[in-house]
Every structure is written in structure tokens, then in C-alpha cells.
N, CA, C and O atoms as a Tripos MOL2 file, in Angstrom:
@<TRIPOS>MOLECULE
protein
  304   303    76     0     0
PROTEIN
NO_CHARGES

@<TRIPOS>ATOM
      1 N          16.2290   31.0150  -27.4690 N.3       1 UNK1
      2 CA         17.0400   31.3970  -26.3370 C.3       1 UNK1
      3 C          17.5770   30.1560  -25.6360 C.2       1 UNK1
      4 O          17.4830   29.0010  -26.0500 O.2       1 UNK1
      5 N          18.3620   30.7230  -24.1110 N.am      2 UNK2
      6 CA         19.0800   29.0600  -24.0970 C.3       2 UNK2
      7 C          18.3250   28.0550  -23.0380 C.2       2 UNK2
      8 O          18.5690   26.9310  -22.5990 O.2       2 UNK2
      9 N          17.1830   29.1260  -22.8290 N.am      3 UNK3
     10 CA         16.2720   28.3200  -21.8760 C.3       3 UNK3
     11 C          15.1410   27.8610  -22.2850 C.2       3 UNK3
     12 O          14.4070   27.1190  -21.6320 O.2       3 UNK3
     13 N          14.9090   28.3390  -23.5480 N.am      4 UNK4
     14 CA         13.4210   27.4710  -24.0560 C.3       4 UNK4
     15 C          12.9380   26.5590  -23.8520 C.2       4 UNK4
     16 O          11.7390   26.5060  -23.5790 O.2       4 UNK4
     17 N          14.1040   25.0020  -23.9460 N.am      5 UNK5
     18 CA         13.9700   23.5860  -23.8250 C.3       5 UNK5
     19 C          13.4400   23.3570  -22.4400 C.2       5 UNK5
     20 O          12.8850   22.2790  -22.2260 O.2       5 UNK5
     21 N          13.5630   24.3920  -21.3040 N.am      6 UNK6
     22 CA         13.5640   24.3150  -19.8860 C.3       6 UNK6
     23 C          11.8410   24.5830  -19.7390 C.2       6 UNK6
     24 O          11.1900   23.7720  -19.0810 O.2       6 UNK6
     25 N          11.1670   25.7450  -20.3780 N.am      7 UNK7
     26 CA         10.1260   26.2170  -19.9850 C.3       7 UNK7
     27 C           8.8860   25.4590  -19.5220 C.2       7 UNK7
     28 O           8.3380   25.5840  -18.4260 O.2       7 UNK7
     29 N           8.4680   24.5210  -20.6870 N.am      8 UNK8
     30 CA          7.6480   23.6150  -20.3110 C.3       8 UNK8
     31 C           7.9410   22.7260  -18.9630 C.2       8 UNK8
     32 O           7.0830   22.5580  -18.0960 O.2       8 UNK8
     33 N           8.8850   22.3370  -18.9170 N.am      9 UNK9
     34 CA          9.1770   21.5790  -17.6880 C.3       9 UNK9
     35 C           9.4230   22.3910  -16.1440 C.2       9 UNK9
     36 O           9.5690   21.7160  -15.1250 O.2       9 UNK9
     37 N           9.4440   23.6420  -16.1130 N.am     10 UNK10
     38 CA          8.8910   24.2680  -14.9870 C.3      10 UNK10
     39 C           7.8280   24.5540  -14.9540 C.2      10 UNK10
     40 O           7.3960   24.2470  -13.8430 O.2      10 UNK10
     41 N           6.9500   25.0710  -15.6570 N.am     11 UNK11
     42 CA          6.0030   25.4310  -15.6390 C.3      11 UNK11
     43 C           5.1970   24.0310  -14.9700 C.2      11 UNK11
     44 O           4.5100   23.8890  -13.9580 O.2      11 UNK11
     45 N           5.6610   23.0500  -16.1010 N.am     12 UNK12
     46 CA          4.4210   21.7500  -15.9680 C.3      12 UNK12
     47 C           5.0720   21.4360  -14.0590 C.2      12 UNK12
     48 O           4.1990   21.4180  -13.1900 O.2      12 UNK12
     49 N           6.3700   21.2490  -13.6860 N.am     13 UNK13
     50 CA          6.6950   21.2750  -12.0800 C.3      13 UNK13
     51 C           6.0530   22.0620  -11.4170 C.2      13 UNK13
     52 O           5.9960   21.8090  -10.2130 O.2      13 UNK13
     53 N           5.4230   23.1420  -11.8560 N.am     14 UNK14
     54 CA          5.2190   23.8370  -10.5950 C.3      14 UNK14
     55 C           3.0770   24.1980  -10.6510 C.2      14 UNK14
     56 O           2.4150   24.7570   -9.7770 O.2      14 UNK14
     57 N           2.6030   23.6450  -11.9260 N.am     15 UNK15
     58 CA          1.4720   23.7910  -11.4220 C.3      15 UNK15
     59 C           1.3270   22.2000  -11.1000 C.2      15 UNK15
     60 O           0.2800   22.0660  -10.4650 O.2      15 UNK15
     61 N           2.0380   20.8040  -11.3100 N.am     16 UNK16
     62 CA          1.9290   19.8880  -11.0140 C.3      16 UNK16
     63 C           2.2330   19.8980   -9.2760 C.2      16 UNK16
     64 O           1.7260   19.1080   -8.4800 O.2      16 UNK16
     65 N           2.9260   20.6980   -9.0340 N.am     17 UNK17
     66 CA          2.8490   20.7360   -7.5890 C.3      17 UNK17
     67 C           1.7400   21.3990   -6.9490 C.2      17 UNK17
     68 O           1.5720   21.1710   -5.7520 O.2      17 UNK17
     69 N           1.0530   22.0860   -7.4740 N.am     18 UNK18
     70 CA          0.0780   22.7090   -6.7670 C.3      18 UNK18
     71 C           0.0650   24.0800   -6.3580 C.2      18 UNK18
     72 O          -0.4200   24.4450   -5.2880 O.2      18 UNK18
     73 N           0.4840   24.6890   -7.0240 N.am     19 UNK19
     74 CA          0.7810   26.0680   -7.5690 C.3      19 UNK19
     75 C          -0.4820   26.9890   -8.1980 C.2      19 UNK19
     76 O          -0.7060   26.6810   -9.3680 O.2      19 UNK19
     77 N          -1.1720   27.8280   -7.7830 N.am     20 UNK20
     78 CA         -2.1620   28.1840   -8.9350 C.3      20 UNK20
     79 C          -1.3990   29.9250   -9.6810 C.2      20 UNK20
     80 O          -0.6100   30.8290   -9.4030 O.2      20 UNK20
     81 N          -2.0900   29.5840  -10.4550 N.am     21 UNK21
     82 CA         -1.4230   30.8410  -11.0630 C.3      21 UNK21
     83 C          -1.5210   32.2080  -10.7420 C.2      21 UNK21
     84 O          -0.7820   33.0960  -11.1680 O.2      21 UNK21
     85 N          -2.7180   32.3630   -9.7670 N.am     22 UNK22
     86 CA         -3.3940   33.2130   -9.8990 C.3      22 UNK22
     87 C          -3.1630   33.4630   -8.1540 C.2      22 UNK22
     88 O          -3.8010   34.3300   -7.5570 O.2      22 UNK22
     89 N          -2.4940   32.8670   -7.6980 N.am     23 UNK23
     90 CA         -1.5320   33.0710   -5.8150 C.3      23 UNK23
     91 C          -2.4920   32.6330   -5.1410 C.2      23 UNK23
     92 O          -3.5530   32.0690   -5.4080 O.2      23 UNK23
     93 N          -1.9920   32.9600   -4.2490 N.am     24 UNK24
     94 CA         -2.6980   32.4140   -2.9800 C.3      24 UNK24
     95 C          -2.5050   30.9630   -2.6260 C.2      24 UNK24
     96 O          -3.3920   30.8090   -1.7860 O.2      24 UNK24
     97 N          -1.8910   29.8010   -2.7490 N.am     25 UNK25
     98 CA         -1.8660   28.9120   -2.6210 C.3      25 UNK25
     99 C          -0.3940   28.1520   -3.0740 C.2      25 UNK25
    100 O           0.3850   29.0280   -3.4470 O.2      25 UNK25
    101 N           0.1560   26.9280   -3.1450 N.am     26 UNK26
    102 CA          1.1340   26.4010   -3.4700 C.3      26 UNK26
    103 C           2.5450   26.5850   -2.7600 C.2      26 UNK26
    104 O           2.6870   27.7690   -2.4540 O.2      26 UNK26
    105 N           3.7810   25.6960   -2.3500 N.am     27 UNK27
    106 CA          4.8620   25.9780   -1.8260 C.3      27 UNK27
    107 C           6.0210   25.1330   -2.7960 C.2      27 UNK27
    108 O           5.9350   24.6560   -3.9270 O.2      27 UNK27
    109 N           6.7700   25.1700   -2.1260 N.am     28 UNK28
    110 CA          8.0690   24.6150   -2.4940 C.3      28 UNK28
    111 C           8.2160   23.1770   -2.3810 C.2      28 UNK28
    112 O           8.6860   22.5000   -3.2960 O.2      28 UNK28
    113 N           7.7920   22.6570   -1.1820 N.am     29 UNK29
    114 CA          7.6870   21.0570   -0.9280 C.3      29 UNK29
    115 C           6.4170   20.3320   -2.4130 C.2      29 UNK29
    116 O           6.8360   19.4150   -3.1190 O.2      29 UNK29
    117 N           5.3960   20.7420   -2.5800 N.am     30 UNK30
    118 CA          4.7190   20.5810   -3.6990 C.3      30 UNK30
    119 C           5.7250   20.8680   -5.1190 C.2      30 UNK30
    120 O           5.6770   19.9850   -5.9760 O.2      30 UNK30
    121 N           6.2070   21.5120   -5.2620 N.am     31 UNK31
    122 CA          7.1890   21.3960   -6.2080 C.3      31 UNK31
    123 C           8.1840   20.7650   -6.6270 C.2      31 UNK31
    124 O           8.3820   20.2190   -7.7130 O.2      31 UNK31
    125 N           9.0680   20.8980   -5.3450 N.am     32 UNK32
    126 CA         10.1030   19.8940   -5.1400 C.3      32 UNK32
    127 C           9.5650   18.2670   -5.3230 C.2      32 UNK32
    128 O          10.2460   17.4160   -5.8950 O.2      32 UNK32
    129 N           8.2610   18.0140   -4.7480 N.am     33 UNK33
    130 CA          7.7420   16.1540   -4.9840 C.3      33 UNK33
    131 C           8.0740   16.3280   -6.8460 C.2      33 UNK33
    132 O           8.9750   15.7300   -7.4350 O.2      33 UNK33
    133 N           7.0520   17.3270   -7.5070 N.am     34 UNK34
    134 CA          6.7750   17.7070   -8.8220 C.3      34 UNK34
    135 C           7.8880   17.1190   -9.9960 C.2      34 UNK34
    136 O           7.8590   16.3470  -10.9550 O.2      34 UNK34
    137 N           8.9160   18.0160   -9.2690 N.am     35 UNK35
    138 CA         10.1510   18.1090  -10.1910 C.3      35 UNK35
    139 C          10.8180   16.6890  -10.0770 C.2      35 UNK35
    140 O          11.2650   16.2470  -11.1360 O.2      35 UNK35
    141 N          10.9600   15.8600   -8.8860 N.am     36 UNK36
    142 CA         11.1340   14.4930   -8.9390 C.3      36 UNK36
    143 C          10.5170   13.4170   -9.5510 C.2      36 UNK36
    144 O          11.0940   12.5000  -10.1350 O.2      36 UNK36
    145 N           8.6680   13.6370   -9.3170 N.am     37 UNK37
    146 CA          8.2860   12.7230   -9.8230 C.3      37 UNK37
    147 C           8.2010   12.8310  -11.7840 C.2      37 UNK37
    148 O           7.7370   11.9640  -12.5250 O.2      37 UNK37
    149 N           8.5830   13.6720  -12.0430 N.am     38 UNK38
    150 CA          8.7580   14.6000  -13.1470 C.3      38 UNK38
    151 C           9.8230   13.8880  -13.9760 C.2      38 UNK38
    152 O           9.7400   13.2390  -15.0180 O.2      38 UNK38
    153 N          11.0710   14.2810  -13.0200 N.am     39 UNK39
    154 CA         12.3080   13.6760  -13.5960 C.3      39 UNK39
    155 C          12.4840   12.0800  -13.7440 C.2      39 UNK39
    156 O          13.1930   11.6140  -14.6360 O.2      39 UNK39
    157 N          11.8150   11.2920  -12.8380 N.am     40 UNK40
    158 CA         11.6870    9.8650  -12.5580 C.3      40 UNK40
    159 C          10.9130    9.5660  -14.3390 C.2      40 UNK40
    160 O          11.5570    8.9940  -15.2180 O.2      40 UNK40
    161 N           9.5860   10.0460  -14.5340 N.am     41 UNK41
    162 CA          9.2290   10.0110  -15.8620 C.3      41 UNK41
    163 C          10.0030   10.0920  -16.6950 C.2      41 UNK41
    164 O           9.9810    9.2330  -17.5770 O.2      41 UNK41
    165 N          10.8360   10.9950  -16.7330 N.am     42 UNK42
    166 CA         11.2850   11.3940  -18.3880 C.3      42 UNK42
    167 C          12.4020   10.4180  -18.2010 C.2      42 UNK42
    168 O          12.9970    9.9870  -19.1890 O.2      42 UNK42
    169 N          12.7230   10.0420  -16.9740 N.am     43 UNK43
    170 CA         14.1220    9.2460  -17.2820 C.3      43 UNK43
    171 C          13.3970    7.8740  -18.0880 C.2      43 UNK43
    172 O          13.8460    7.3280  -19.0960 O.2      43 UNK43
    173 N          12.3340    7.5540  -17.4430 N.am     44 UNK44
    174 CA         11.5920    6.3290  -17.9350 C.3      44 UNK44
    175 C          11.6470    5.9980  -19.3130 C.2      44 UNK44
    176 O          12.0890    5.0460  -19.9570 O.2      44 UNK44
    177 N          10.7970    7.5620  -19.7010 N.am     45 UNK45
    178 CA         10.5680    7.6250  -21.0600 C.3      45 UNK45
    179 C          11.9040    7.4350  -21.8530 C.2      45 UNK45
    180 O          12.1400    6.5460  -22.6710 O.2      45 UNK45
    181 N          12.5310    8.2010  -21.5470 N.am     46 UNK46
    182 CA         14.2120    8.0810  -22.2320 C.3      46 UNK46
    183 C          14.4610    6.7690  -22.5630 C.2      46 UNK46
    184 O          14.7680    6.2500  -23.6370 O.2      46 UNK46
    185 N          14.1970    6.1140  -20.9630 N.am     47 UNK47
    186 CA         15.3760    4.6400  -21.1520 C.3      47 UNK47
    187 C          14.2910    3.5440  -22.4300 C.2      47 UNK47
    188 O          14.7630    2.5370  -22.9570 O.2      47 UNK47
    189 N          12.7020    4.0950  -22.7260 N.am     48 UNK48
    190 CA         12.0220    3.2180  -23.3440 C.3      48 UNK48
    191 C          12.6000    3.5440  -24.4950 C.2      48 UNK48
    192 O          12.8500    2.6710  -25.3270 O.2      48 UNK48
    193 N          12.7700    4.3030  -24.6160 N.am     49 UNK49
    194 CA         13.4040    4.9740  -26.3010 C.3      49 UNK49
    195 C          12.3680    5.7630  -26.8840 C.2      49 UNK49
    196 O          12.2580    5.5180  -28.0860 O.2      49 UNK49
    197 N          11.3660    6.8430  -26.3560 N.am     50 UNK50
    198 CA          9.9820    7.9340  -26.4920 C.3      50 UNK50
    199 C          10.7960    8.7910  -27.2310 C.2      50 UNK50
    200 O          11.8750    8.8920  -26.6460 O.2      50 UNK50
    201 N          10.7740    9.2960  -28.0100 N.am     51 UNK51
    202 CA         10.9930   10.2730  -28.9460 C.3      51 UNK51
    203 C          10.5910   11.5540  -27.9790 C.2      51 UNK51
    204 O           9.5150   11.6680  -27.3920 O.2      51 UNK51
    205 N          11.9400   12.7070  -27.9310 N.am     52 UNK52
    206 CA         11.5210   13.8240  -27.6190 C.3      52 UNK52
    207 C          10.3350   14.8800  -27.6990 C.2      52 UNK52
    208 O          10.0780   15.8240  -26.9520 O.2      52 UNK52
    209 N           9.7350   14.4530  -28.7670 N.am     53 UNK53
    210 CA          8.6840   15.2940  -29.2200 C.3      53 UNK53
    211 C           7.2620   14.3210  -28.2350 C.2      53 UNK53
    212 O           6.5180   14.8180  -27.3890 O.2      53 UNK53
    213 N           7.2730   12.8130  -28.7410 N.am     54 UNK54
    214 CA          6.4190   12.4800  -27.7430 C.3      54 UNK54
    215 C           6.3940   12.8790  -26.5810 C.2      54 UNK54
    216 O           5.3790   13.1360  -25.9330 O.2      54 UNK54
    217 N           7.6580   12.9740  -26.1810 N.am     55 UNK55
    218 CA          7.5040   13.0410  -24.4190 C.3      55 UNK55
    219 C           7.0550   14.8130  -23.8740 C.2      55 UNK55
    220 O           6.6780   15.0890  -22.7350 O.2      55 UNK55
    221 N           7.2360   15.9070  -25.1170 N.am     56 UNK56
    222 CA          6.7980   16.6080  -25.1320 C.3      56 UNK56
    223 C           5.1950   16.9740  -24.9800 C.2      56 UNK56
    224 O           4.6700   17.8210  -24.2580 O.2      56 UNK56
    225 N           4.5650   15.9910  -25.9630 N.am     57 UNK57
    226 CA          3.2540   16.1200  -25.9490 C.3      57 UNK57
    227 C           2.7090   15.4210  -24.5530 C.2      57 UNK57
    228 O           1.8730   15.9000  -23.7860 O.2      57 UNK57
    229 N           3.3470   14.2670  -24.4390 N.am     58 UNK58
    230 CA          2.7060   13.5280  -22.9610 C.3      58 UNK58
    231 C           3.1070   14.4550  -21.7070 C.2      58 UNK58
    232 O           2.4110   14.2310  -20.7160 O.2      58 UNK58
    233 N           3.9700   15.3310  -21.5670 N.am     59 UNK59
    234 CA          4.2000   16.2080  -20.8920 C.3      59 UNK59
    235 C           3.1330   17.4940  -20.6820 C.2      59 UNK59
    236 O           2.8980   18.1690  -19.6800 O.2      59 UNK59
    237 N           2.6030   17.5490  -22.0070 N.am     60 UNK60
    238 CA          1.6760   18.9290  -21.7600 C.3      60 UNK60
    239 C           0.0370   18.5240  -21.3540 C.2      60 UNK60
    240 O          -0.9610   19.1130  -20.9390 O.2      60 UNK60
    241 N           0.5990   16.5610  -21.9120 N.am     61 UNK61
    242 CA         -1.4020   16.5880  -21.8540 C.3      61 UNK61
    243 C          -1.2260   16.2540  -20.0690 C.2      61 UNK61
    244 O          -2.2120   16.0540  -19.3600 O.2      61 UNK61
    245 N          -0.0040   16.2430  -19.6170 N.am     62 UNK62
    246 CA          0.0250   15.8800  -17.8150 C.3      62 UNK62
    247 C          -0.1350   16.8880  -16.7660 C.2      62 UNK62
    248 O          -0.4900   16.8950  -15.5870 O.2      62 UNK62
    249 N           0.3690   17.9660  -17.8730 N.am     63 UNK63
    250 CA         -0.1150   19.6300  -17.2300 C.3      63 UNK63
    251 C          -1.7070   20.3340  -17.4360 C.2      63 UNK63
    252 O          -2.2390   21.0290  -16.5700 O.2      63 UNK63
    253 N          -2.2860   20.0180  -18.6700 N.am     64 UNK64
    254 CA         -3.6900   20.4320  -19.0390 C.3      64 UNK64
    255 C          -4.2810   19.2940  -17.7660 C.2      64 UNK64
    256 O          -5.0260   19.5660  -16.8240 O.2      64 UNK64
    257 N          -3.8350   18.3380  -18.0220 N.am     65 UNK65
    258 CA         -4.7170   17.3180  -16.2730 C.3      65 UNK65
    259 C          -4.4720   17.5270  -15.1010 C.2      65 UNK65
    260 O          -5.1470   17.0280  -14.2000 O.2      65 UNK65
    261 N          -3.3990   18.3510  -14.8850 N.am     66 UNK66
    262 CA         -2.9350   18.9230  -13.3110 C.3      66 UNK66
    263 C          -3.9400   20.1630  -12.9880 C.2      66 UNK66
    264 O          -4.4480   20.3480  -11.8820 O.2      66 UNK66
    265 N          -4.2040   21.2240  -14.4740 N.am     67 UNK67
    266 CA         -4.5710   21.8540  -14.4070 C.3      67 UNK67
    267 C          -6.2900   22.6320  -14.0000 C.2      67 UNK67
    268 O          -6.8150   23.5300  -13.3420 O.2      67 UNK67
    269 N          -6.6580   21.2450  -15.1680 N.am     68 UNK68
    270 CA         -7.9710   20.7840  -15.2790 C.3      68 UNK68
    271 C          -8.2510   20.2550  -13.7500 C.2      68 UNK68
    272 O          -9.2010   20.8960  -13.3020 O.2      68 UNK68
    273 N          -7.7130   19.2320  -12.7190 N.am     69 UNK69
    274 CA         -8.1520   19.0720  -11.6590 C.3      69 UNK69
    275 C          -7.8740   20.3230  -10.5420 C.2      69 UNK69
    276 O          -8.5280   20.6140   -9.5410 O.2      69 UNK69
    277 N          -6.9240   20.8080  -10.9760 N.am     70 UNK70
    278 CA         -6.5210   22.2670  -10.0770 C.3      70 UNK70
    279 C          -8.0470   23.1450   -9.6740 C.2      70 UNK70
    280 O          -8.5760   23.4330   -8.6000 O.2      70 UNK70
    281 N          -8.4270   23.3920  -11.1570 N.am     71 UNK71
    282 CA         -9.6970   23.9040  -11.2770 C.3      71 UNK71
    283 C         -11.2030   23.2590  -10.4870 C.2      71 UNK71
    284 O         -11.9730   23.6550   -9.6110 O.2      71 UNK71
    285 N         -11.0920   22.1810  -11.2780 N.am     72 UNK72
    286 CA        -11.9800   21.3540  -10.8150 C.3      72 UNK72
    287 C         -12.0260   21.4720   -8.8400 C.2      72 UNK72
    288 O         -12.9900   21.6810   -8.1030 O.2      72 UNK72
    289 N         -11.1370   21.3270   -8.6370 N.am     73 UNK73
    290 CA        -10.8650   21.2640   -6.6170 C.3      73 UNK73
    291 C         -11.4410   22.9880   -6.3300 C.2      73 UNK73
    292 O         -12.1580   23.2730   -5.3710 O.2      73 UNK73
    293 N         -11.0540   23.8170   -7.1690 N.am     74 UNK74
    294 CA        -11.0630   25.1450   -6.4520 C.3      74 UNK74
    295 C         -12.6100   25.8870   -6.7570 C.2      74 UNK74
    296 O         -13.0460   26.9690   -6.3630 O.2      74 UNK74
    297 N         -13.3070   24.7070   -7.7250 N.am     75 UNK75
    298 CA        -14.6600   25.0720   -7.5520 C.3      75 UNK75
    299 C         -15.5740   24.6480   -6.7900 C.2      75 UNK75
    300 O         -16.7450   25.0260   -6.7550 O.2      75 UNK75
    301 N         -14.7250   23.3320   -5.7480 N.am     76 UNK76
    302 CA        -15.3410   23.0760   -4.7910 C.3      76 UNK76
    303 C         -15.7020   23.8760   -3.5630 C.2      76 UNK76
    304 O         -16.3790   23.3660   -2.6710 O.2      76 UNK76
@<TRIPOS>BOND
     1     1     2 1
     2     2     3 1
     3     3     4 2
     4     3     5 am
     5     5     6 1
     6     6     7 1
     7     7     8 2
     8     7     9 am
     9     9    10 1
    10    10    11 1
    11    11    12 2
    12    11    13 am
    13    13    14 1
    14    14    15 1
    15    15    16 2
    16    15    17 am
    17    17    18 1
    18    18    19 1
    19    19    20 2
    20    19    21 am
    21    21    22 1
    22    22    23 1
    23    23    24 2
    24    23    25 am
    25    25    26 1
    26    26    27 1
    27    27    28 2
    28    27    29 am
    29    29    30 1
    30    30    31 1
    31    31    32 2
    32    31    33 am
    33    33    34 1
    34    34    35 1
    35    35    36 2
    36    35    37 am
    37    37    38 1
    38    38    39 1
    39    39    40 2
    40    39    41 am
    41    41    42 1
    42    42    43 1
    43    43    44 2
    44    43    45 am
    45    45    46 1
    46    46    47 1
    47    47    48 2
    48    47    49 am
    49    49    50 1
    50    50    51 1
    51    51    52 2
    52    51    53 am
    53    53    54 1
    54    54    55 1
    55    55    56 2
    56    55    57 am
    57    57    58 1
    58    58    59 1
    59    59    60 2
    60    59    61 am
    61    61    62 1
    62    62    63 1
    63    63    64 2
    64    63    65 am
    65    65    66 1
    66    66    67 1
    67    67    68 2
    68    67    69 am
    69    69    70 1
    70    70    71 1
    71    71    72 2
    72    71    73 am
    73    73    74 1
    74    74    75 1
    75    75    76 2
    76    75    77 am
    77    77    78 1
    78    78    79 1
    79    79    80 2
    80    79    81 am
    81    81    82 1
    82    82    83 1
    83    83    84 2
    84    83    85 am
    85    85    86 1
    86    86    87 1
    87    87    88 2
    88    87    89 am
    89    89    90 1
    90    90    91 1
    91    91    92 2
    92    91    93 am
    93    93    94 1
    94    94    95 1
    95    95    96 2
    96    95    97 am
    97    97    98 1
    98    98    99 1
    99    99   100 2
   100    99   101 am
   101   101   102 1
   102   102   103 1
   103   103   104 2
   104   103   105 am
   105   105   106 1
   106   106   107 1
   107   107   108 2
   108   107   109 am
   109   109   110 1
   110   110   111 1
   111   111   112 2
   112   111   113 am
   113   113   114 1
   114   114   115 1
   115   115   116 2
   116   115   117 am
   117   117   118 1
   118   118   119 1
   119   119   120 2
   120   119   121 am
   121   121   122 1
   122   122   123 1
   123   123   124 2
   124   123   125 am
   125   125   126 1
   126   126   127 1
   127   127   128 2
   128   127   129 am
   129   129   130 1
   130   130   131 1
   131   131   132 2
   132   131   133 am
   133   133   134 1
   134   134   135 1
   135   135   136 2
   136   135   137 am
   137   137   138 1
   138   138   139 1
   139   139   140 2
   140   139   141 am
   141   141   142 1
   142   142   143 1
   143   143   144 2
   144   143   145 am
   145   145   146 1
   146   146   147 1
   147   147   148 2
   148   147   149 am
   149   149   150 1
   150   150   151 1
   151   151   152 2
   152   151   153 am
   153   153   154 1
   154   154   155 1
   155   155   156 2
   156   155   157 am
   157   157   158 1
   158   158   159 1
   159   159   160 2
   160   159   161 am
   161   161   162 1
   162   162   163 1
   163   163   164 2
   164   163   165 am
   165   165   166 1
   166   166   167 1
   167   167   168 2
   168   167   169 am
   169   169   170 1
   170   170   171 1
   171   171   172 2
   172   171   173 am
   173   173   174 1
   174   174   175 1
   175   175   176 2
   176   175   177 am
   177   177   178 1
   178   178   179 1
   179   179   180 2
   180   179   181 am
   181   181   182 1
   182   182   183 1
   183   183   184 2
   184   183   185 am
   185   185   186 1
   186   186   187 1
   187   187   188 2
   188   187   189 am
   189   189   190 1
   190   190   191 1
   191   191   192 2
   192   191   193 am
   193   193   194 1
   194   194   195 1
   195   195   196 2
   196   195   197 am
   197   197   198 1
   198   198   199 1
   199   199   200 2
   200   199   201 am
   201   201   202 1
   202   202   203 1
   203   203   204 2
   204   203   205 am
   205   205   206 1
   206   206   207 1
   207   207   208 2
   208   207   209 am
   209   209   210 1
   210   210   211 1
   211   211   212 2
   212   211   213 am
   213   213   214 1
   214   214   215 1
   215   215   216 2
   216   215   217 am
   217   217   218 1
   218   218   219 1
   219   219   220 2
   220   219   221 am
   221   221   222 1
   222   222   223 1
   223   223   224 2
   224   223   225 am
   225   225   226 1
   226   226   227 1
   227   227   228 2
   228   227   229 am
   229   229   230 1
   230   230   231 1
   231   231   232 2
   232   231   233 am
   233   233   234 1
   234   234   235 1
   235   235   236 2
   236   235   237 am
   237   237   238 1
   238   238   239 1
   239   239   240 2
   240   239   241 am
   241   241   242 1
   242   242   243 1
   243   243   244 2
   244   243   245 am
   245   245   246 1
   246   246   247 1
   247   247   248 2
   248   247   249 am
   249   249   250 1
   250   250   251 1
   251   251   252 2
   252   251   253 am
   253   253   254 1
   254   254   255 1
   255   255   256 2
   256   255   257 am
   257   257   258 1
   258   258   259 1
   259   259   260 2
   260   259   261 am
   261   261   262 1
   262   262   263 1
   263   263   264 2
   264   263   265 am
   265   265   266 1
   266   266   267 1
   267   267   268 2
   268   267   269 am
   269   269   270 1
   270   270   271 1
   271   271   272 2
   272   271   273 am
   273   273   274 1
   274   274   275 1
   275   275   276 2
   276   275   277 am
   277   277   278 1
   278   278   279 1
   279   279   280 2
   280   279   281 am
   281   281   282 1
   282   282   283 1
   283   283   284 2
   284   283   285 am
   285   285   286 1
   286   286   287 1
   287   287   288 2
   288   287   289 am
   289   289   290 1
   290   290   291 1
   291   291   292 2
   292   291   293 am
   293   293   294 1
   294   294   295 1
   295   295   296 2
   296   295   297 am
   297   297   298 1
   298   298   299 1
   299   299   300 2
   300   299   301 am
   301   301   302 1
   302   302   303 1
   303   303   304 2
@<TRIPOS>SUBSTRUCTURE
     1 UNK1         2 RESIDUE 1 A UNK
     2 UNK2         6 RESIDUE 1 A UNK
     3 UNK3        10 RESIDUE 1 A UNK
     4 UNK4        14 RESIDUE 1 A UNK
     5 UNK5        18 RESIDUE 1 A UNK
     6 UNK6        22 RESIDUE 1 A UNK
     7 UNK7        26 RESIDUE 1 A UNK
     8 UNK8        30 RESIDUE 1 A UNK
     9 UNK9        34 RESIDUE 1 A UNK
    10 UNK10       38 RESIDUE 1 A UNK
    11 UNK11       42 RESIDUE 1 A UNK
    12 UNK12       46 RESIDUE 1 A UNK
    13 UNK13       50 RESIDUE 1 A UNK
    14 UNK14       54 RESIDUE 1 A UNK
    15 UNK15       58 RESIDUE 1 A UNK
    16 UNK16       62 RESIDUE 1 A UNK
    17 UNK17       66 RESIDUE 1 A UNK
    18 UNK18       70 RESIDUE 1 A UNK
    19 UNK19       74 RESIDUE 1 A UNK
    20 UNK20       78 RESIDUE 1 A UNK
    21 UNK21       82 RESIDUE 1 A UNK
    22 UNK22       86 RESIDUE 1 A UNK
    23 UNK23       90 RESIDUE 1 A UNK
    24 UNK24       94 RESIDUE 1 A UNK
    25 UNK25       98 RESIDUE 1 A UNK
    26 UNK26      102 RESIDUE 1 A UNK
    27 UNK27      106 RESIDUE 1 A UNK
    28 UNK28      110 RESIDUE 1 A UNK
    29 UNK29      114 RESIDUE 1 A UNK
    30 UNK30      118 RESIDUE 1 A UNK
    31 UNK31      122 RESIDUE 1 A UNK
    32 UNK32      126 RESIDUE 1 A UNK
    33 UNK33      130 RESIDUE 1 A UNK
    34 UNK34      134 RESIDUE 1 A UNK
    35 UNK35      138 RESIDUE 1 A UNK
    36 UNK36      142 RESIDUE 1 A UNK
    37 UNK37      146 RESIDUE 1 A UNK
    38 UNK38      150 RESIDUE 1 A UNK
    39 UNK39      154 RESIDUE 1 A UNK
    40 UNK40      158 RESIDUE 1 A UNK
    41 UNK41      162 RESIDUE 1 A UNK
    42 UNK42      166 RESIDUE 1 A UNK
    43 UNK43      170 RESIDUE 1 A UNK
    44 UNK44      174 RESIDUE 1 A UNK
    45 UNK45      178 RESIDUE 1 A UNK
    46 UNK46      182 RESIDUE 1 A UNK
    47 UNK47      186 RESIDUE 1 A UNK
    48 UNK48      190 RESIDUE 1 A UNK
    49 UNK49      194 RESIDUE 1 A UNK
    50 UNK50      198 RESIDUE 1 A UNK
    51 UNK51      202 RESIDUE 1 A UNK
    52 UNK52      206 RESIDUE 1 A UNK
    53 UNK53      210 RESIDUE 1 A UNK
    54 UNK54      214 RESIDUE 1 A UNK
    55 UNK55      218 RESIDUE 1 A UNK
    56 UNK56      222 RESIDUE 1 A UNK
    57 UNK57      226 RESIDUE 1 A UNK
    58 UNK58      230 RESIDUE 1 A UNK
    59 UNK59      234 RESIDUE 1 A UNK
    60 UNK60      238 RESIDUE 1 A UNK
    61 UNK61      242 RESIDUE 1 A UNK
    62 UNK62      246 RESIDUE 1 A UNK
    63 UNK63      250 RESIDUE 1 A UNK
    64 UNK64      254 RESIDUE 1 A UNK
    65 UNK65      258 RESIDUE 1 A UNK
    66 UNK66      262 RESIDUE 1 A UNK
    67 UNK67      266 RESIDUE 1 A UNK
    68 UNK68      270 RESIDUE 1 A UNK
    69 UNK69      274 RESIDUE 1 A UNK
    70 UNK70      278 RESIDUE 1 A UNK
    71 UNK71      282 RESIDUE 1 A UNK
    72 UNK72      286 RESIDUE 1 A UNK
    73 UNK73      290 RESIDUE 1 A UNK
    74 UNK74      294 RESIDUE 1 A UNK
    75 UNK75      298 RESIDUE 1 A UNK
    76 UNK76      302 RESIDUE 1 A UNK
């Protein structure tokens, strides 16, 4: 579809902002930092010359660690 290429990169914006999946928590300002500090990366990666697929994988292992501490905080 024509949004596929998009999915990962909201998803990873919006639990990187602090979003849980499961409600109760997260806004727009947490997102909005997300999607910047987000975009600042990939431009990085780009200008190093990272292969799309890398920046794919370094993208998901940045969401399993957003995620993983998400958890980690909410069992406090």
C-alpha cells in the first residue's frame, strides 16, 4: 500500500514519545520532540551513506528500547 514505508516510523514516533499502547498516558508535545529527534537521525544516517535497510533495523532496535524502558518505568 502507499503507506507502508510510513508505518514503522509512526509507530516508532509515537511510543518514542511516550505513548503507551494500552492509554492512559502520552500527548502530542512527546511526539512532536519524537518525530524531530527522529527525523534529525535519519537525516544523519542518510548523509553517512546507512543503507535503508540498516536504518530500518536501527530504527526498530530504538523502538524495542523505548519500549522495553516504557515498561520497565510503569512497573515502578
Amino acid at each position: 500500500e502507499a503507506g507502508d514505508p510510513y508505518v514503522l516510523n509512526s509507530i516508532a514516533a509515537v511510543i518514542i514519545g511516550g505513548t503507551r499502547f494500552t492509554g492512559g498516558e502520552g500527548g502530542v508535545v512527546g511526539t512532536a520532540v519524537s518525530v524531530a529527534m527522529l527525523a534529525v537521525l535519519t537525516g544523519i544516517l542518510i548523509q553517512l551513506g546507512i543503507p535503508i535497510t540498516l536504518r530500518s533495523v536501527l530504527l526498530s532496535v530504538i523502538v524495542v528500547a523505548a519500549a522495553v524502558l516504557q515498561t520497565h518505568r510503569i512497573g515502578r
